[in-house]
C-alpha positions as CSV (number, residue, x, y, z in Angstrom):
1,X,35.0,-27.8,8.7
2,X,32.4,-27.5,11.3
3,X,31.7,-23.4,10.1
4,X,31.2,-24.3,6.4
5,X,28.8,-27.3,7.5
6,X,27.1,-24.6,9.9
7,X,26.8,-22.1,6.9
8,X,25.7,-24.7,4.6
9,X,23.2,-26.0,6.4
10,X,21.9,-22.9,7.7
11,X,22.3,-21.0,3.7
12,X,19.1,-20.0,3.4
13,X,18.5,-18.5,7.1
14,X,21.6,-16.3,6.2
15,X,20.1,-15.1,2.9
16,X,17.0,-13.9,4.3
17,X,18.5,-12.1,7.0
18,X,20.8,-10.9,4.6
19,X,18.4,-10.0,2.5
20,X,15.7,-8.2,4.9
21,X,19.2,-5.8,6.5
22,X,19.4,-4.9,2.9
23,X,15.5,-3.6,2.2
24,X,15.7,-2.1,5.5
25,X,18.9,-0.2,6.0
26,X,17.2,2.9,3.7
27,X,14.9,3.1,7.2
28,X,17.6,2.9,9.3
29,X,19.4,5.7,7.4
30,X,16.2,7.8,7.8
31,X,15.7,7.0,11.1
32,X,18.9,8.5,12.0
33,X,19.1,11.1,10.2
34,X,15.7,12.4,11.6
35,X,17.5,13.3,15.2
36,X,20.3,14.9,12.9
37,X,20.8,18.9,13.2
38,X,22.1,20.2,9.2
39,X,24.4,23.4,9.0
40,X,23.3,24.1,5.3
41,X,19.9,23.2,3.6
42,X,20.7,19.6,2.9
43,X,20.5,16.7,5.5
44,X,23.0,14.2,3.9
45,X,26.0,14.4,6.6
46,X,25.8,14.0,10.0
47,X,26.4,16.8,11.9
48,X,25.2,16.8,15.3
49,X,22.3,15.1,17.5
50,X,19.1,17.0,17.9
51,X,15.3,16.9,18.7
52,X,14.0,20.3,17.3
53,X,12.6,18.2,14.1
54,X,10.4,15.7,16.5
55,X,9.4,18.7,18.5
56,X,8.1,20.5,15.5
57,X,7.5,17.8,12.4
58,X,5.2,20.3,10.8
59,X,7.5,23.5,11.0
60,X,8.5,23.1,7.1
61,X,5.5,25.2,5.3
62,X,2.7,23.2,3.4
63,X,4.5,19.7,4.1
64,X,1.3,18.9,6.8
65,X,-0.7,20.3,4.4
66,X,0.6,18.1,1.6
67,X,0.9,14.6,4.2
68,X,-2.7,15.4,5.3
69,X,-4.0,15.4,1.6
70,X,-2.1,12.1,0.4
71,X,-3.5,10.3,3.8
72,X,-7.3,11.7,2.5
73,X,-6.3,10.4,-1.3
74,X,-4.9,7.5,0.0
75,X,-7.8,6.9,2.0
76,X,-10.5,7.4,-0.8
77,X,-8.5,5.3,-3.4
78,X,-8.2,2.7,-0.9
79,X,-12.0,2.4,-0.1
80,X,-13.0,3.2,-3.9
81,X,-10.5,0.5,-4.7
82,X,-11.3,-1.9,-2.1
83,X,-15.2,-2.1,-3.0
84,X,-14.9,-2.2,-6.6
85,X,-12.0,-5.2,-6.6
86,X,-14.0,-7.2,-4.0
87,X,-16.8,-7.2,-6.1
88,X,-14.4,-7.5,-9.3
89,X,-12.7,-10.9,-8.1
90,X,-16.1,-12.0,-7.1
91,X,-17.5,-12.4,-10.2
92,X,-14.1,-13.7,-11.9
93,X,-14.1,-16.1,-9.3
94,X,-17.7,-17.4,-8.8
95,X,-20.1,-16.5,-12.5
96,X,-19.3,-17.6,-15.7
97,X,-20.2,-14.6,-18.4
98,X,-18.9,-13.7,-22.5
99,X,-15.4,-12.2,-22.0
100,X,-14.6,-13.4,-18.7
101,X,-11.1,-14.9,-19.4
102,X,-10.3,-11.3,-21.3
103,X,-11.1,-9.5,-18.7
104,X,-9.7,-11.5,-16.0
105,X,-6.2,-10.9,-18.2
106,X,-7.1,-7.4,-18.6
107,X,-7.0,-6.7,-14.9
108,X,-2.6,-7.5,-14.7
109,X,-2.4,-4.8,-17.3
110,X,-1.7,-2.3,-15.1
111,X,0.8,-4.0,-12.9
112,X,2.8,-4.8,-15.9
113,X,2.5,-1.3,-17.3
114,X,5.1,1.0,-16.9
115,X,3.6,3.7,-14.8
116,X,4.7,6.6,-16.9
117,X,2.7,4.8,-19.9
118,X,-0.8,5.1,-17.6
119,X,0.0,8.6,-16.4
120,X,-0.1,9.9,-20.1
121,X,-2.8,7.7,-21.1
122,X,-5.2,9.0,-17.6
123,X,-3.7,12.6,-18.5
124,X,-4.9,12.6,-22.3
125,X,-8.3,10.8,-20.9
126,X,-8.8,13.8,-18.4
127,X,-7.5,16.4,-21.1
128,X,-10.2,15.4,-23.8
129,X,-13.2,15.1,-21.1
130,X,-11.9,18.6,-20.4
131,X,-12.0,17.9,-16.7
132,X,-9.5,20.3,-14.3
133,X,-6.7,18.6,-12.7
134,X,-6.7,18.1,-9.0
135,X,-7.9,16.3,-6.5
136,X,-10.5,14.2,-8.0
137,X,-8.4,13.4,-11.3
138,X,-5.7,11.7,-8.6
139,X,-8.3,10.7,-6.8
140,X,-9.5,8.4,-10.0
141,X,-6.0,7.5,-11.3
142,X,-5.4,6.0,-8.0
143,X,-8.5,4.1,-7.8
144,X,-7.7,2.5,-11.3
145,X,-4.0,1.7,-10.7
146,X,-4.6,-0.2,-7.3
147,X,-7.7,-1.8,-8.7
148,X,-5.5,-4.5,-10.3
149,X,-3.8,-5.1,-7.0
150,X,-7.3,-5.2,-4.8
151,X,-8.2,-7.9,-7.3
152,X,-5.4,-10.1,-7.4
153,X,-5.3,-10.3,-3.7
154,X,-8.9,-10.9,-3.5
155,X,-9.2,-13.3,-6.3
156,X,-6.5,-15.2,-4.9
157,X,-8.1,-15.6,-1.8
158,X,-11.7,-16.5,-2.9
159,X,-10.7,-18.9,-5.4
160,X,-9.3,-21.0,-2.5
161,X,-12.3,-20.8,0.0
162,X,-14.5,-23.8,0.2
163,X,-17.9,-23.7,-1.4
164,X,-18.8,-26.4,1.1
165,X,-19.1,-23.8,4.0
166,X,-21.6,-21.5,2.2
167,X,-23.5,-24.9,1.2
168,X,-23.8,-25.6,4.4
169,X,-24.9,-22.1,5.5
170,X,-27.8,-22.6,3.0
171,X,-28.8,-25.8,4.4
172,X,-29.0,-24.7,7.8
173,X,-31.9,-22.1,6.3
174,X,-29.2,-18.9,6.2
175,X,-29.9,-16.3,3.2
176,X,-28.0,-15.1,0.8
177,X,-27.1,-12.0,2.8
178,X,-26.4,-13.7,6.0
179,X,-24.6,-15.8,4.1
180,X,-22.2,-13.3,2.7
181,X,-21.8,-11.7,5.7
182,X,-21.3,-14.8,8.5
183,X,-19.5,-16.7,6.3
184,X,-17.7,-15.8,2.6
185,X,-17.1,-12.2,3.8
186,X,-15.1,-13.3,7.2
187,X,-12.9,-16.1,4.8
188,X,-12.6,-13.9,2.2
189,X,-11.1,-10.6,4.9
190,X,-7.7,-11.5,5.2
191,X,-7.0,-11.0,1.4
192,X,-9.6,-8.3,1.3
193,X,-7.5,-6.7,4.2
194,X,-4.2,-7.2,1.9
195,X,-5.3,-5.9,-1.2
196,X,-6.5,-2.9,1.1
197,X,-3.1,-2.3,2.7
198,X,-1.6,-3.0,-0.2
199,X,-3.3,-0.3,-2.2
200,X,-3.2,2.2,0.5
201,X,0.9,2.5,0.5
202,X,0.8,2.3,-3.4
203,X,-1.7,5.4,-3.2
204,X,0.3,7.3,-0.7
205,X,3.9,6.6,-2.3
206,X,2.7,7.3,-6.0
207,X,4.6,9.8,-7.5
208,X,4.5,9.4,-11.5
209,X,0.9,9.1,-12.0
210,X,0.1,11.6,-9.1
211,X,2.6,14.2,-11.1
212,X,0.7,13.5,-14.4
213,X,-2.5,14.2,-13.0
214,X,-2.5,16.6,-9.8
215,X,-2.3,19.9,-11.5
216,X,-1.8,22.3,-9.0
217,X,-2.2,19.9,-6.4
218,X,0.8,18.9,-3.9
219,X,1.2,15.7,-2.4
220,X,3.9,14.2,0.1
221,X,5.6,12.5,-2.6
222,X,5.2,15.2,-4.7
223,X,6.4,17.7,-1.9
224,X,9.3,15.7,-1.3
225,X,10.2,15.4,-4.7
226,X,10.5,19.6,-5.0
227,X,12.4,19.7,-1.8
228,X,15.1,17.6,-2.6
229,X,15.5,20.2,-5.5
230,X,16.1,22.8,-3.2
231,X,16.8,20.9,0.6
232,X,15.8,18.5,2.6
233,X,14.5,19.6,5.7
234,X,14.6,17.1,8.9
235,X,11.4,16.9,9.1
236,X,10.5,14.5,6.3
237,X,13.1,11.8,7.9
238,X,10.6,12.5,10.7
239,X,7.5,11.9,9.2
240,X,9.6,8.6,7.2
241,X,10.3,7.6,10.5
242,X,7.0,7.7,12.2
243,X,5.1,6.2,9.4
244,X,7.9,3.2,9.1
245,X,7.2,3.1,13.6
246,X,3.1,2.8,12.5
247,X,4.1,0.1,9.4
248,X,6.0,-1.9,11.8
249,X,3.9,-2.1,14.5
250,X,0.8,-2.7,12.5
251,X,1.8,-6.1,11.1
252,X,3.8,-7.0,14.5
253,X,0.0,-6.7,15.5
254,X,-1.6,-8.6,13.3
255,X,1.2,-11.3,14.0
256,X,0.0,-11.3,17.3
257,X,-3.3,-11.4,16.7
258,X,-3.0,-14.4,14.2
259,X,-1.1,-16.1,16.7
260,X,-3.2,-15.7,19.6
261,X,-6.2,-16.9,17.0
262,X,-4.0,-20.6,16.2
263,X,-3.5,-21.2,20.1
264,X,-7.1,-20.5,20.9
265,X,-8.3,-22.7,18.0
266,X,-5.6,-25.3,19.2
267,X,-7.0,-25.2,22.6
């Protein structure tokens, strides 16, 4: 039959449709249920359209407060992260030293680690230093949990670059620093720019190790997490919603620019 050739041929088009509806229907739900207006304390049925959560996405108390201090955690872990991985994968990649091949291994140990294992392991780390739980504690445990990603990414991406460019950099009388920084570091920023993304939404969504750690400190997650215990305002489909709208539009960009950078280099 003419459908079941159609489907058949076009099998794994439908999968990956399929597939991508699936991982982003939970958006759609929280998209729509961001314009919703609640009788009771919990947002779970529809009742009735409404704008009053876009017009006021901070009027829950100490949710801004709590987005604003995962975005500067988020932020820190990302650059702390960022720096040390580069440099990690760097010298995986490029020097031979004692231990390299341990180490190299030692870096997927905490992507295959449960998370609730490294929680208690940073928690009894920052118990016996005797330091106080807060900001900087989280602040650390994020750094060394998307530290693994950073250098993946990275690695991954240096270890197919051609030495042949930076040999021919040095012939044409470059140094080592303009070397770095006209030619490995533009090669080497797309997977320097993914291991940066990447670890920036693992930071900001971490809940387990965040909980271990923060103390007395609140975070979205964290702040979402007690809300749902007692409601769920509008407003945090909001803030889902906007931060999906940024997500979104940030990688149709860099589609675009990508794009516009094979045409040119076709032309």
């Amino acid at each position: 039959m003419p459908v079941l050739r159609w489907i058949r041929r076009n099998l794994i088009v439908i999968a990956g449709l399929l597939t991508l509806a699936y991982m982003i229907l939970p958006n759609i739900v929280v998209m729509v249920f961001s314009f919703n207006k609640p009788n009771g304390r919990f947002n779970y049925a529809w009742q009735r359209f409404s704008l009053d959560a876009w017009k006021d996405p901070c009027g829950v108390a100490d949710m801004c407060g709590s987005l604003s201090l995962s975005l500067q955690i988020a932020f820190w872990a990302t650059l702390g992260a960022t720096v040390l991985g580069t440099a990690v994968a760097f010298a995986l990649v490029r020097y031979r030293f004692r231990a390299r091949g341990a180490i190299s291994s030692l870096i997927f140990l905490p992507m295959a680690m449960p998370e609730v294992v490294m929680a208690a392991s940073l928690l009894t780390l920052f118990l016996n230093m005797g330091a106080q739980l807060g900001f900087w504690t989280v602040l650390i445990a994020h750094i060394m949990f998307c530290l693994s990603f950073v250098v993946t990414a990275v690695k991954a991406r240096v270890m197919s670059m051609d030495p042949r460019l930076e040999e021919a950099a040095r012939d044409l009388y470059a140094g080592p620093v303009q070397t770095f920084v006209r030619v490995t570091l533009p090669i080497a920023a797309p997977g320097i720019a993914a291991g940066a993304l990447l670890a920036f939404a693992l930071s900001f969504d971490d809940f387990i190790i965040t909980n271990f750690n923060a103390g007395s400190t609140v975070t979205f997650p964290m702040f979402v997490w007690g809300s749902a215990q007692r409601g769920t305002p509008v407003q945090i489909n909001v803030i889902g919603t906007a931060m999906f709208i940024i997500a979104v539009t940030m990688v149709l960009v860099g589609q675009f620019i990508a794009s516009r950078r094979k045409s040119n280099a076709r032309t």
